[in-house]
VEXROZA-475724 format. One record per residue (C-alpha): x, y, z; residue in one letter. Coordinates in nm, 3 decimals. Layout:
N
X Y Z A;
...
***
This chain:
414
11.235 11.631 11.290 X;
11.030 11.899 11.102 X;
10.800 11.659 10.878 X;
10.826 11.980 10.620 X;
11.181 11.913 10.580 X;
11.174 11.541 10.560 X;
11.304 11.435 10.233 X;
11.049 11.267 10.013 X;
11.048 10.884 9.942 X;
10.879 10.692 9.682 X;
10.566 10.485 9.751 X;
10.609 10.100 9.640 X;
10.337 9.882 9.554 X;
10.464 9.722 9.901 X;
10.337 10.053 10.066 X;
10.048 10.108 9.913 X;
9.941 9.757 10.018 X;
10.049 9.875 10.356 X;
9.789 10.155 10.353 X;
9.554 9.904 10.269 X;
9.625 9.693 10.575 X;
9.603 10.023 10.762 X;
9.281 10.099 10.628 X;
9.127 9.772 10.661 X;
8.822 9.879 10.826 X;
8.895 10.136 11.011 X;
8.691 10.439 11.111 X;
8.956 10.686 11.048 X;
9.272 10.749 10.949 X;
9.425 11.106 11.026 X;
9.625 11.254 10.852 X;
9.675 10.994 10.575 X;
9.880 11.115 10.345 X;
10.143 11.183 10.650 X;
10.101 10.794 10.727 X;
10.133 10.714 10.325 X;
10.517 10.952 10.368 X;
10.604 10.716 10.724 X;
10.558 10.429 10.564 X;
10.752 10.477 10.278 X;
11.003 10.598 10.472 X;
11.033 10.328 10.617 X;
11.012 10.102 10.326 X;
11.308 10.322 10.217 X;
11.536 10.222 10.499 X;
11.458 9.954 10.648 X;
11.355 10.143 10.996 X;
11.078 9.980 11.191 X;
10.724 10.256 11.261 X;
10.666 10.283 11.605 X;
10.284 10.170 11.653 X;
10.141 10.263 12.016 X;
9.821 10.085 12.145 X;
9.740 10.203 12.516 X;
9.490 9.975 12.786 X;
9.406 10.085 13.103 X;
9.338 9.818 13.305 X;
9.047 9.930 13.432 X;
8.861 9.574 13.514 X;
9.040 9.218 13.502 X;
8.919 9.063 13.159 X;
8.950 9.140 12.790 X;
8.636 9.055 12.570 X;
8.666 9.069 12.175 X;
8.542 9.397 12.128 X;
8.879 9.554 12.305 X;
9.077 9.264 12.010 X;
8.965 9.453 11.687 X;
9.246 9.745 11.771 X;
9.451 9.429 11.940 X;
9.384 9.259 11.549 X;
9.483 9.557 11.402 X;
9.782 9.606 11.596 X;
9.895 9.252 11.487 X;
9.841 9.290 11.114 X;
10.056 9.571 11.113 X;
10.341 9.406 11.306 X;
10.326 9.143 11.051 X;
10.422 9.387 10.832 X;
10.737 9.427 11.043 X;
10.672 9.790 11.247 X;
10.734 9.789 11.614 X;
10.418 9.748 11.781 X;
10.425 9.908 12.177 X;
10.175 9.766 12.436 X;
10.124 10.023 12.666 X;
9.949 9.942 13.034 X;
9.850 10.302 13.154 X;
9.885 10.184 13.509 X;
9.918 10.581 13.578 X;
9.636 10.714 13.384 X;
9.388 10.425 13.544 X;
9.421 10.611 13.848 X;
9.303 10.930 13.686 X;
9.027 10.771 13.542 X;
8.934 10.827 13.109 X;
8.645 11.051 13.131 X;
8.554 10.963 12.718 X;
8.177 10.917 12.688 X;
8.084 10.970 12.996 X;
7.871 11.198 13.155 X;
7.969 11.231 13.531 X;
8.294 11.205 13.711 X;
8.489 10.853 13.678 X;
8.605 10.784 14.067 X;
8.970 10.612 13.968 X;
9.065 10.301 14.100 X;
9.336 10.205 14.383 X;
9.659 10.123 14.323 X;
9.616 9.762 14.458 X;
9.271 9.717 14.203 X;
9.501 9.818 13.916 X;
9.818 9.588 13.980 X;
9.531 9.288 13.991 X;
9.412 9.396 13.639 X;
9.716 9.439 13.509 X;
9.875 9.103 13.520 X;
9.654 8.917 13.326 X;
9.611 9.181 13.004 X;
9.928 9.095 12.860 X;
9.875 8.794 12.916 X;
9.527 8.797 12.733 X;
9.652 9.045 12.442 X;
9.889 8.784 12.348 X;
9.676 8.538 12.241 X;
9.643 8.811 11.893 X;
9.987 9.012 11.944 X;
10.302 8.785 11.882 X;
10.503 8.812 12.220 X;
10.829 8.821 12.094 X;
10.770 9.131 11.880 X;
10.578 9.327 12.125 X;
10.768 9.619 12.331 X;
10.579 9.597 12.699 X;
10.571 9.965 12.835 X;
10.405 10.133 13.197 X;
10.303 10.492 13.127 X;
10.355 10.549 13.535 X;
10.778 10.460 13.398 X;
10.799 10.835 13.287 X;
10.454 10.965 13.429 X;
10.565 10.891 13.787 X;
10.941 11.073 13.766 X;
10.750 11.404 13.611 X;
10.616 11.539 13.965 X;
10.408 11.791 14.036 X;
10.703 12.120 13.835 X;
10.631 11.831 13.527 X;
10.283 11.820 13.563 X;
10.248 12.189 13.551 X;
10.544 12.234 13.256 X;
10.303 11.996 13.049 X;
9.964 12.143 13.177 X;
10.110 12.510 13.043 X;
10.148 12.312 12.680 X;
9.751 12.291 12.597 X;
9.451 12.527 12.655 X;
9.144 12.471 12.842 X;
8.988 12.625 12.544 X;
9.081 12.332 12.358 X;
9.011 12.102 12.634 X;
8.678 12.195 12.699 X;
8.642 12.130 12.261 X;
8.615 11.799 12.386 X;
8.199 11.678 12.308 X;
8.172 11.487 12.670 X;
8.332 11.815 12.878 X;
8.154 12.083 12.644 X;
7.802 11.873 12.688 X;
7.903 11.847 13.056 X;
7.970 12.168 13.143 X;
7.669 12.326 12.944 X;
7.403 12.063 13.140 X;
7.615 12.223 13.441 X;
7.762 11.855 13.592 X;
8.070 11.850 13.723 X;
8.398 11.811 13.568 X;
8.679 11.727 13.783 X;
9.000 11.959 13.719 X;
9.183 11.563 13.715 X;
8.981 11.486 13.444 X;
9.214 11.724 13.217 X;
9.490 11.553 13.290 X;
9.380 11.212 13.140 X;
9.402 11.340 12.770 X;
9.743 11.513 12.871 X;
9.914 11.185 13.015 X;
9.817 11.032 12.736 X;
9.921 11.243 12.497 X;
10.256 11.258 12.692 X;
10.288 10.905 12.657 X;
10.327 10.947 12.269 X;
10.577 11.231 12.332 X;
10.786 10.939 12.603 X;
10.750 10.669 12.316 X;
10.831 10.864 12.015 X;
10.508 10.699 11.879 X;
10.422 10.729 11.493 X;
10.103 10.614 11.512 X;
9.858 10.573 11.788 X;
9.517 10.324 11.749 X;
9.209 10.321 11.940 X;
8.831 10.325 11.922 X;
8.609 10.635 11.785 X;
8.601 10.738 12.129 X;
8.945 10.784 12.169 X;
9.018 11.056 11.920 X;
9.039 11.382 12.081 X;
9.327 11.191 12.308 X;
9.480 11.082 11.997 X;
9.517 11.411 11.874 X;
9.633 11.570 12.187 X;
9.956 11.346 12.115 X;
10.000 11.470 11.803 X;
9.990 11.868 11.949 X;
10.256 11.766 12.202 X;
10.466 11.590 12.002 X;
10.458 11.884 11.798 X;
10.521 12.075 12.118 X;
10.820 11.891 12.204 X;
11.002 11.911 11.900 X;
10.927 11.553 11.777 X;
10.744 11.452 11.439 X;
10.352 11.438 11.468 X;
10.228 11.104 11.520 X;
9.942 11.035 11.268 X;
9.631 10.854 11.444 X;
9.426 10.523 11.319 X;
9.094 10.454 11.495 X;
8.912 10.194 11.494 X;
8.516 10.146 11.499 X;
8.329 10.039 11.871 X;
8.213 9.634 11.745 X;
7.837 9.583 11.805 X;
7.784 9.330 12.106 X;
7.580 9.008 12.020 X;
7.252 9.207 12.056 X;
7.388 9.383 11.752 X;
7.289 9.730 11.860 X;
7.478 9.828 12.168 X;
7.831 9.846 12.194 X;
8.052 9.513 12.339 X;
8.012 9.574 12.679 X;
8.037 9.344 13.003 X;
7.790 9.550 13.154 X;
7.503 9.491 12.855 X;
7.596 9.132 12.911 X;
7.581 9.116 12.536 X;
7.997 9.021 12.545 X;
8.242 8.790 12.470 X;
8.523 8.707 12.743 X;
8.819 8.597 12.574 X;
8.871 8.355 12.871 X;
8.530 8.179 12.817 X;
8.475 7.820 12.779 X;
8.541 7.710 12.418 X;
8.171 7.553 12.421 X;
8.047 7.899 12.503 X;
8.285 8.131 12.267 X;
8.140 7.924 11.938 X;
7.800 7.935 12.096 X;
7.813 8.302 12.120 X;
7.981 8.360 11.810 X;
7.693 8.177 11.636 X;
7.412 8.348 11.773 X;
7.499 8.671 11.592 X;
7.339 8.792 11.311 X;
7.428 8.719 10.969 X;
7.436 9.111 10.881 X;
7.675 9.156 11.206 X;
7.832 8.836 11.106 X;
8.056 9.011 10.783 X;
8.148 9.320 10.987 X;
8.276 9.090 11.264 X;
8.443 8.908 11.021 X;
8.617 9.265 10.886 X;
8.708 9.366 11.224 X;
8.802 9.067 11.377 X;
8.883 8.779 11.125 X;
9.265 8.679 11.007 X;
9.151 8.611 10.678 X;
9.233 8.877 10.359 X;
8.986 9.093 10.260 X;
9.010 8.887 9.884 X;
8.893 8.546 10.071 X;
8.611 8.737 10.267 X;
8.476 8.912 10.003 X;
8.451 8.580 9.818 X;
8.273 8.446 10.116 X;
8.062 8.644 10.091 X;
7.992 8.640 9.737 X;
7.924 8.215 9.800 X;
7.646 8.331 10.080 X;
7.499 8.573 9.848 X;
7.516 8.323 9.550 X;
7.288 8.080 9.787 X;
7.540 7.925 10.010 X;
7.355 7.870 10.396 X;
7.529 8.165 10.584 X;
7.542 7.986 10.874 X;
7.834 7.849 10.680 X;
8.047 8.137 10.716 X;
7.955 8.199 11.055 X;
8.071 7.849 11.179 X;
8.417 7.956 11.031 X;
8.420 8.290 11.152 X;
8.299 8.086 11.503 X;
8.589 7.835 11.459 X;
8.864 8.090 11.373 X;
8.777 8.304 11.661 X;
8.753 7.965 11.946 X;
9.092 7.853 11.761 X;
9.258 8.200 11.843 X;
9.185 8.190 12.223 X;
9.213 7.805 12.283 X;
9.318 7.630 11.970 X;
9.231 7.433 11.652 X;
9.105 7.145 11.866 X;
8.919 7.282 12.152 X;
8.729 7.475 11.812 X;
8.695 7.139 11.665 X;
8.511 6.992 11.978 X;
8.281 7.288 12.011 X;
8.163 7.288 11.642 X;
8.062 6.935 11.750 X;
7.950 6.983 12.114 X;
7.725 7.267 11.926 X;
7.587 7.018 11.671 X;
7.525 6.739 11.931 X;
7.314 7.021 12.143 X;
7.133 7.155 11.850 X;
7.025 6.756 11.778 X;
6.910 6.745 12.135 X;
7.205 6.531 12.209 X;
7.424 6.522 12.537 X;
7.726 6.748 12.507 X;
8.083 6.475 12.561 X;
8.183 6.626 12.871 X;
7.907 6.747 13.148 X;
7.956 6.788 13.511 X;
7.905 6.478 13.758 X;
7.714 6.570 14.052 X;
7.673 6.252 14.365 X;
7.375 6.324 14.557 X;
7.242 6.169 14.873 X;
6.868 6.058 14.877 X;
6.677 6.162 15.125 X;
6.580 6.017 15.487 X;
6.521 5.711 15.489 X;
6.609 5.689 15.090 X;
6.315 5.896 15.012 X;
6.330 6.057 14.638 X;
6.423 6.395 14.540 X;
6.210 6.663 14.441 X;
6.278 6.775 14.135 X;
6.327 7.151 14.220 X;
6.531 7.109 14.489 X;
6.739 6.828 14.268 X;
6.800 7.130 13.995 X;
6.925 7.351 14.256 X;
7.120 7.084 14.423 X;
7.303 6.997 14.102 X;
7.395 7.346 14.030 X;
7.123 7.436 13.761 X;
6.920 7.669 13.952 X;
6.969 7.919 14.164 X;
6.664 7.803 14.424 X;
6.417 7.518 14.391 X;
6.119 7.782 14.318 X;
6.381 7.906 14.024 X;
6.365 7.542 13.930 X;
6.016 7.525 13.935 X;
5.996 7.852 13.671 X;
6.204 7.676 13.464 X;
5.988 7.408 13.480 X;
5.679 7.578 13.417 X;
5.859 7.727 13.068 X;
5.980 7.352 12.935 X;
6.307 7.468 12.969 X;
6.362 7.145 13.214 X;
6.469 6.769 13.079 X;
6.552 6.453 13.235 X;
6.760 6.231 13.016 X;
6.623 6.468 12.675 X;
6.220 6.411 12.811 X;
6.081 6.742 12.909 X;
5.984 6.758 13.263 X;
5.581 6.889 13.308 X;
5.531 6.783 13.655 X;
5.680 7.023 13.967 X;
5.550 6.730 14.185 X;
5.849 6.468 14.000 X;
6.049 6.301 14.258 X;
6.319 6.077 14.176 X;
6.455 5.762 14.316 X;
6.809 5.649 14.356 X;
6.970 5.647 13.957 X;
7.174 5.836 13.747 X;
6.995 6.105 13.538 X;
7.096 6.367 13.303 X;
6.981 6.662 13.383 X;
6.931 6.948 13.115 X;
6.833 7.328 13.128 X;
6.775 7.552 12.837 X;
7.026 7.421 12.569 X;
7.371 7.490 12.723 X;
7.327 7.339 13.116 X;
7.375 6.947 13.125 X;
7.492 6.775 13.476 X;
7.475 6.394 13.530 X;
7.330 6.329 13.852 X;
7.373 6.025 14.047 X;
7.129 5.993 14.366 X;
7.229 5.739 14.619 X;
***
């Protein structure tokens, strides 16, 4: 349908506080006014948007950063739309070229089956199952064949291609740029066309693919979809981007002891944009959150709720409960309630251990001259006494053993 010819429909206070879910930070939202006539469409009768969130699963895991589209996703399919979950199973094996600056070698088949069954299973914990359409781009991308390929590659230009920032920057340094790599913005953009998508998230790094949907759709006869992105979330350095590789990440699998950990070593200036991007809570309560903080309220308030909500939404209210109070019992130099229980042997004759090799026996160091570093920076206790000596040897007992403020094992030596 021609969106010139649609008829128009009146905007309720129910839509505009639509459009403010929508907008709820987000980076951008293109073209609005066309998402402002969907909506209210909709509103009009009673027909479910079609909302279209594609993953690759290009590595097994799922840290928060990849949730803030996943929490946007949600708060729009409270507000009733369809919400489509797409696993580009085909487009992994092209490889997403966005950002980068040399050629992405794809992945196998076998490498992408293995990532794919747990990311459903992982976006669930924000999307509500039973209100999620599950979709594999290879379900239309695999029947096109190579005539398809080439009927969609004659749809877009290499003129615009190459408008792209990472292929113009790429080509003008004079690296290479794999003809393949054109075909990852073109499957995608076909995948709004097989969906009949009306609006498309992703990060700020996704929107020249965004907007090739929206040409193809147009291509194909169908109604442009309109396109929501959503910004990259600073990792817990603050600075760099979420990223396993920066190590500065949070797993959504992680311990529950670790998540709240984590969450509370962020910055209180982070803290309120995590809470924007990633928090349940309405922008009123935040906002008057905040207002508490700057009114003299200890931040780290906020941030153990922000730590709580986040540990309750991957494991629940009471694995959040007992790590607000595993934290507190570490920060009071206290024993955390569950540790690991290492049995040891002594040695020949029932000599004592050395402490170095007793830390990398019990799992807390990598080698006994690691142990021995660790030592020498006070990061060692036995039974919360700081250990100054690399000559300690210890006798048959049970000790607790501590490094830094987050390893604890109770060793028995016998």
């Amino acid at each position: 349908m021609n969106q010139a010819s649609s008829p128009s429909f009146v905007v309720t206070d129910r839509v505009r506080e639509a459009l403010a879910v929508s907008l709820r930070g987000c980076d951008e939202l293109i073209p609005q006014d066309e998402w402002v006539k969907k909506l209210a469409r909709s509103e009009a009768t009673g027909k479910p948007l079609r909302i279209k969130l594609g993953l690759d699963p290009t590595a097994p895991d799922i840290h928060i950063g990849h949730t803030v589209v996943l929490n946007k996703m949600r708060q729009l399919q409270d507000l009733g739309h369809t919400v489509i979950f797409l696993i580009g199973d085909f487009t992994t094996m092209i490889g997403d070229p966005s950002g980068r600056n040399s050629t992405r070698p794809p992945l196998t088949r076998e490498q992408i089956e293995a990532n794919a069954q747990t990311y459903y299973k992982q976006a669930s914990l924000v999307l509500d199952p039973a209100r999620t359409e599950i979709r594999y781009n290879s379900e239309w991308s695999d029947p096109l064949g190579a005539r398809g390929m080439i009927q969609l590659a004659s749809r877009y230009t290499v003129a615009r291609m190459m408008e792209r920032n990472d292929f113009h920057d790429r080509f003008k340094a004079g690296q290479s740029i794999s003809v393949h790599e054109f075909l990852y913005p073109l499957m995608q953009g076909y995948d709004s066309v097989a969906l009949h998508s009306d609006l498309e998230l992703g990060g700020t790094d996704q929107k020249f693919n965004l907007l090739v949907g929206r040409q193809l759709q147009t291509e194909y006869g169908q109604e442009p979809q309109c396109i929501l992105t959503m910004p990259l979330l600073e990792g817990l350095d603050g600075v760099e981007k979420m990223s396993k590789s920066k190590n500065n990440y949070i797993g959504i699998s992680e311990e529950p002891n670790t998540m709240f950990a984590k969450v509370l070593s962020i910055s209180d200036v982070l803290m309120w944009k995590w809470y924007t991007l990633l928090s349940f809570r309405s922008e009123a309560e935040i906002a008057a959150l905040k207002a508490e903080v700057d009114g003299g309220r200890n931040p780290k308030d906020a941030k153990v709720a922000l730590a709580k909500e986040i540990t309750a939404r991957f494991h629940s209210a009471q694995a959040a409960d007992g790590a607000e109070q595993d934290f507190i019992n570490r920060s009071k130099g206290g024993v955390p309630d569950q540790i690991d229980e290492v049995s040891l042997t002594l040695g020949e004759g029932g000599a004592a251990v050395g402490i170095g090799a007793l830390l990398k026996s019990a799992g807390l160091a990598a080698s006994s001259g690691e142990g021995n570093r660790l030592i020498d920076g006070g990061g060692v206790r036995i039974d919360s006494n700081v250990v100054i000596d690399k000559g300690l040897k210890l006798g048959a007992g049970t000790y607790v053993l501590q490094v830094g403020k987050r390893k604890f094992a109770r060793v028995t030596l016998a």
